[in-house]
C-alpha positions, 0 to 999 in steps of 0.5 A: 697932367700936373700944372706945377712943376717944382725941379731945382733946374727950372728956376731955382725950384720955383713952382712954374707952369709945366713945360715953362720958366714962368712961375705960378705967382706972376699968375696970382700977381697979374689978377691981384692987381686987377689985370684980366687973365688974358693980359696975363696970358698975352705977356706969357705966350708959352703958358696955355688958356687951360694951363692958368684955369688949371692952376686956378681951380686947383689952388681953389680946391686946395683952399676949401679943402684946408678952410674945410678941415 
């Protein structure tokens, strides 16, 4: 199952994780400013453990796939 989900009705398009209205970015901002992927989590209660970790290795293996190319 995609992570992701981009559909014009769910925020604008915005990428979300899957079955929420939260968008992927606040992932990426809560661990950019140091907080712990759990804080994230206790904010974001619709998103799952397994969901973020997804969202997280897939964003990793993009990006050593385009530094590779």
């Amino acid at each position: 199952m995609n992570p992701i989900t981009i559909d014009p009705e769910i925020m604008s398009g915005t990428p979300c994780f899957t079955g929420t209205r939260v968008p992927i970015k606040n992932l990426f901002d809560y661990l950019a400013h140091g907080h712990p992927m759990q804080e994230f989590l206790r904010q974001f209660p619709s998103v799952r453990p397994e969901q973020a970790q997804s969202v997280l290795d897939l964003a990793r293996e993009t990006l050593l796939k385009t530094a590779a190319a």
